[in-house]
C-alpha positions in Angstrom: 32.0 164.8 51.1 29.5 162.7 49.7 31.1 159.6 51.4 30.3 160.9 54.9 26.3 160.3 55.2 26.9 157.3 53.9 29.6 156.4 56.3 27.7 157.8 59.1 24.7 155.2 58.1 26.6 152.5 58.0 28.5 153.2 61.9 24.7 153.6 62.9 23.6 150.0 61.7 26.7 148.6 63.0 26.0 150.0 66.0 22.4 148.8 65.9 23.1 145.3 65.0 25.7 145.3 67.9 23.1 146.2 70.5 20.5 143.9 69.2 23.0 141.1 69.3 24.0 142.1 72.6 20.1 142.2 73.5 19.9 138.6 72.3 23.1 137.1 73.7 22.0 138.8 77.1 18.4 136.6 76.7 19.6 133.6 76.0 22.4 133.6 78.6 19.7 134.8 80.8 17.2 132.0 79.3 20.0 129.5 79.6 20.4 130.3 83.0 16.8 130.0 84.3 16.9 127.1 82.3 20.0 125.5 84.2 18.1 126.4 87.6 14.8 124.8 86.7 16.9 121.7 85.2 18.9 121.4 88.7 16.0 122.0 90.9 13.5 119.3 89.0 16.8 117.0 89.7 17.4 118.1 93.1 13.5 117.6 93.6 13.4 114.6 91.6 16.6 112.7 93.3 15.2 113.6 96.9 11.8 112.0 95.9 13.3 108.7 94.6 15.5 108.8 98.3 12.4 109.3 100.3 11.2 106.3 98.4 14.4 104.4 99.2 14.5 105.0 102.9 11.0 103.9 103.2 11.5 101.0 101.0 13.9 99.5 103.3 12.3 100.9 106.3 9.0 99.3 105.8 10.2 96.3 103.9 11.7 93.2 106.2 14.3 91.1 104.9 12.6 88.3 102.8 14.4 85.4 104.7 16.8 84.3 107.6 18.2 81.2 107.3 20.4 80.0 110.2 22.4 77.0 110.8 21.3 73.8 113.2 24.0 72.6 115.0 22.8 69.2 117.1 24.1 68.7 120.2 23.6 65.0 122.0 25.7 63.0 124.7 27.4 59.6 123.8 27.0 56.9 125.7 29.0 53.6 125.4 26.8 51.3 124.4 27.7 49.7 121.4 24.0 49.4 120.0 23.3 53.4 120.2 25.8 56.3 120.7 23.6 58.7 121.2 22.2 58.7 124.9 20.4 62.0 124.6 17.8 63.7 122.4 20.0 65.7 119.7 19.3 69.6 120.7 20.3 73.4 120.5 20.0 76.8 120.8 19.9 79.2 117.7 21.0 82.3 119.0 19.2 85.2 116.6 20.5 88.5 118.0 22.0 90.3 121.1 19.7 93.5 120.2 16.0 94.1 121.4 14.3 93.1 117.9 15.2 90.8 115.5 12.1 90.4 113.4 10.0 93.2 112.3 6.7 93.5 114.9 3.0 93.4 113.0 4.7 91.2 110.5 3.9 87.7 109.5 6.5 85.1 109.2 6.2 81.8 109.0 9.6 79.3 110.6 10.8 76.5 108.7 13.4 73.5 109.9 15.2 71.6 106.9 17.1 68.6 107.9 19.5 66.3 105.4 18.7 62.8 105.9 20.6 59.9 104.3 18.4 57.3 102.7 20.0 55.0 105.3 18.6 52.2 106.8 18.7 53.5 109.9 16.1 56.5 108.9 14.2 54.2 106.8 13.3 52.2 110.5 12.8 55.4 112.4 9.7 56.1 110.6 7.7 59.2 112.3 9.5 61.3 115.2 8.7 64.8 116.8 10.3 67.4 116.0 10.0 70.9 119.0 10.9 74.5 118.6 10.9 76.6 121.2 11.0 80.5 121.0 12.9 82.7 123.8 12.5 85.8 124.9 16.0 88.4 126.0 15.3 86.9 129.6 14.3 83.2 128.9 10.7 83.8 128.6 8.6 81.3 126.5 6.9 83.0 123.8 6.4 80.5 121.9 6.7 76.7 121.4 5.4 74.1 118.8 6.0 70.3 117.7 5.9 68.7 114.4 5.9 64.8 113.3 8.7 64.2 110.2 9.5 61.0 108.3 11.7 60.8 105.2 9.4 60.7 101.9 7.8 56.8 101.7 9.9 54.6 98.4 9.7 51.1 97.3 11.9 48.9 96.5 11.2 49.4 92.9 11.3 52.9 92.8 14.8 52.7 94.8 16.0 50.2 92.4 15.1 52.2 89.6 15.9 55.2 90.6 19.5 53.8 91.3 20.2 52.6 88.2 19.0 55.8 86.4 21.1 57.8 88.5 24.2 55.4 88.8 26.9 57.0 86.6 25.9 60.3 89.0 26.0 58.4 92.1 29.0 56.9 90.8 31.0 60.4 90.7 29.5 61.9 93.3 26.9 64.4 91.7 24.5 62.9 93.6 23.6 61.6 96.5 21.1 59.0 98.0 19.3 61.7 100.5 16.3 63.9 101.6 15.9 67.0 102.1 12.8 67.3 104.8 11.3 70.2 105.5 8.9 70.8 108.3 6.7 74.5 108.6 7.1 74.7 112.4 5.0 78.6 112.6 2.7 79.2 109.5 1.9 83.1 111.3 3.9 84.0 113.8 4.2 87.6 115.3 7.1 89.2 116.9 5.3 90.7 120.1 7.0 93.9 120.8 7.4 94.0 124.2 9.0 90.2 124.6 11.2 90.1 121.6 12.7 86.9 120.6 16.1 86.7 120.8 17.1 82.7 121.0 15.6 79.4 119.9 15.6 76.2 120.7 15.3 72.8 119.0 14.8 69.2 120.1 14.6 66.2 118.1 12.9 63.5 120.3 14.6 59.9 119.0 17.7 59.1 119.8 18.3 57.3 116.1 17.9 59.4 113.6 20.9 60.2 111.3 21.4 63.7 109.5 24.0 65.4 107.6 23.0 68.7 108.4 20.1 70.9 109.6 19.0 74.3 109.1 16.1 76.7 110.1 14.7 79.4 108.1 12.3 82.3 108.8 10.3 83.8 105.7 8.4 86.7 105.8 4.7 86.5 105.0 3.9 89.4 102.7 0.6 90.8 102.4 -1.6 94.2 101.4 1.4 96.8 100.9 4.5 95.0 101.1 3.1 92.7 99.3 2.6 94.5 96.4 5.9 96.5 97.2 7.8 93.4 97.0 6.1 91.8 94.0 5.9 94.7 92.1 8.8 97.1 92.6 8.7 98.6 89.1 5.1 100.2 89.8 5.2 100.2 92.9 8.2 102.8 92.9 6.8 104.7 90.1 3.7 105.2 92.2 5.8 106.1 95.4 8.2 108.5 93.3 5.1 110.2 92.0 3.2 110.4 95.2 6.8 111.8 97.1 6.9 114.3 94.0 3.8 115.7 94.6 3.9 116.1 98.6 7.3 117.8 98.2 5.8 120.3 95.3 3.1 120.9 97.6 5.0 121.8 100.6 6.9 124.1 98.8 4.2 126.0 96.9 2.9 126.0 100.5 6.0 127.1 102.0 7.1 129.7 99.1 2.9 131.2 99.7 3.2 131.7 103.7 6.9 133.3 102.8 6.0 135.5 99.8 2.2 135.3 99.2 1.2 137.3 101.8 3.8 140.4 100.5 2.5 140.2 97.1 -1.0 140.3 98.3 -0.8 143.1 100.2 1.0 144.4 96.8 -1.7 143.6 94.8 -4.6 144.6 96.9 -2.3 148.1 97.5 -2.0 148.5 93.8 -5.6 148.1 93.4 -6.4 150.4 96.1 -4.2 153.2 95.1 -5.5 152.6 91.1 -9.1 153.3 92.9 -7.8 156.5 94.4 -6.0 157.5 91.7 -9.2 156.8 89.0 -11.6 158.8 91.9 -9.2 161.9 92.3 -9.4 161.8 88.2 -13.0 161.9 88.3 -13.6 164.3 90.6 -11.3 166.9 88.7 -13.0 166.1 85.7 -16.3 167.3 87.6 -14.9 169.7 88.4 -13.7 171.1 85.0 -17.1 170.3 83.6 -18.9 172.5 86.4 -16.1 175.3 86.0 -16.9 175.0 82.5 -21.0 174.9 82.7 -20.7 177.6 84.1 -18.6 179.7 81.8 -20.6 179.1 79.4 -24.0 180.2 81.2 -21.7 183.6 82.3 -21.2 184.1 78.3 -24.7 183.4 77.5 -26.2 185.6 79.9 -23.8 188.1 78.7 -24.8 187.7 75.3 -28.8 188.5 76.5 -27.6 191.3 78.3 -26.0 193.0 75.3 -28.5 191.7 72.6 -31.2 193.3 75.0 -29.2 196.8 75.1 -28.7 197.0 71.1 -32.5 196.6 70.5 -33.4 199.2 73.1 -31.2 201.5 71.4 -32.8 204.2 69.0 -30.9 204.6 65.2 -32.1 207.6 63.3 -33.4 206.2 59.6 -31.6 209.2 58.3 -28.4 208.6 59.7 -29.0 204.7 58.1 -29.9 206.1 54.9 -26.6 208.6 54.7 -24.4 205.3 55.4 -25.7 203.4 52.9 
């Protein structure tokens, strides 16, 4: 008998501890959860940010370089002194579509050529070098000549510069050549409504030798892309940020025209039916206190009334007198 209160004590704490641990496994599943959904929606949030950046990364940003081969073309003749009876030419073709380079940009054109050291090249001495650039159609929308020569040497330098680099020479890790480069556009432009799609390029002497040739468009980078390119690091930690806080600003502005206008008209209901509630509570309260004002003045007068009729009445002394 005396085992039961205690038993009954002891199924109630169990019980007890049960619910609170229930209570606390429910919160933290339910913390857990709201957790998860805040981790995946900064990720979601976060990932689409760093896409945006990505797309307008290589959007805005043009390819760096183009570098295209030079294939010479020239007739033969047959004379034995010169084989070449016309001026070594060709067309580059760049694309079949409507825009190959990026319009507003800068870019300036380069034309490389690998000359031999021969004496051949070493009599040429200066020559013109042309570039022409097409439009789709054939229009001209551009054109420009440079002068070339192979880089001046003396004999002494040569000699020297053969012996040092003999054993080289010897297995052929080196060669005696030149590499000459020539900036044909320093700022050129891609006009949007003539494209260009094809160029051309002349060589005017018939005695120049070359191994091969090459042209080469580099972009000219400036304000933006040139920080872009320079800089990616920052640069995408800036545009990450700044894509960050445009998306959480739409959609606190989104989730306010969607919701904000409900639980404003909640609030400001609330309020208004609190001031409603507090004015029906003061007027019956008013209206106790005048209920009860006058009570009391009904007793009062009440009181006068009889006070007045005991002191009008007449008590005989004697009649006193026998009582006490």
């Amino acid at each position: 008998m005396f085992m039961l209160p205690g038993v009954h004590y002891m199924n109630n704490r169990i019980e007890e501890i049960k619910d609170s641990g229930n209570k606390k496994i429910k919160k933290v599943k339910g913390t857990a959860l709201r957790g998860g959904i805040f981790i995946l929606t900064i990720g979601i949030i976060l990932w689409l940010a760093i896409f945006i950046y990505i797309a307008f990364y290589y959007t805005y940003m043009p390819a760096l370089t183009h570098v295209r081969p030079v294939h010479l073309q020239f007739k033969t003749c047959d004379n034995p002194e010169s084989s070449i009876c016309s001026f070594p030419a060709t067309h580059i073709p760049l694309t079949k579509r409507q825009n190959f380079l990026m319009v507003g940009q800068s870019y300036k054109i380069f034309l490389s050529f690998e000359m031999p050291e021969s004496e051949a090249n070493k009599n040429l001495g200066m020559f013109m070098v042309c570039l022409e650039l097409n439009g789709q159609n054939g229009e001209l929308v551009g054109h420009s000549c440079r002068p070339v020569m192979l880089h001046y040497r003396s004999k002494l330098l040569t000699i020297i510069k053969t012996l040092v680099f003999s054993p080289m020479l010897v297995f052929g890790t080196s060669e005696e050549k030149q590499i000459v480069q020539v900036e044909m556009f320093s700022d050129f432009r891609e006009n949007e409504n003539i494209p260009v799609t094809d160029m051309y390029v002349e060589i005017k002497t018939k005695k120049i030798e070359l191994y091969s040739s090459s042209m080469q468009i580099q972009a000219h980078f400036t304000g933006l892309r040139y920080l872009m390119f320079h800089w990616p690091i920052i640069s995408a930690i800036f545009g990450v940020g700044i894509n960050l806080f445009l998306i959480l600003f739409i959609l606190l502005l989104s989730w306010y025209h969607l919701f904000g206008n409900e639980a404003n008209t909640r609030y400001y209901s609330r309020i208004f039916r609190d001031k409603i509630t507090l004015n029906l509570l003061k007027k019956d309260d008013s209206n106790d206190e005048e209920e009860s004002t006058e009570l009391v003045e009904l007793t009062s007068k009440n009181n006068n009334a009889l006070t007045r009729q005991i002191s009008k009445s007449v008590i005989p002394k004697q009649v006193f007198l026998v009582h006490i």
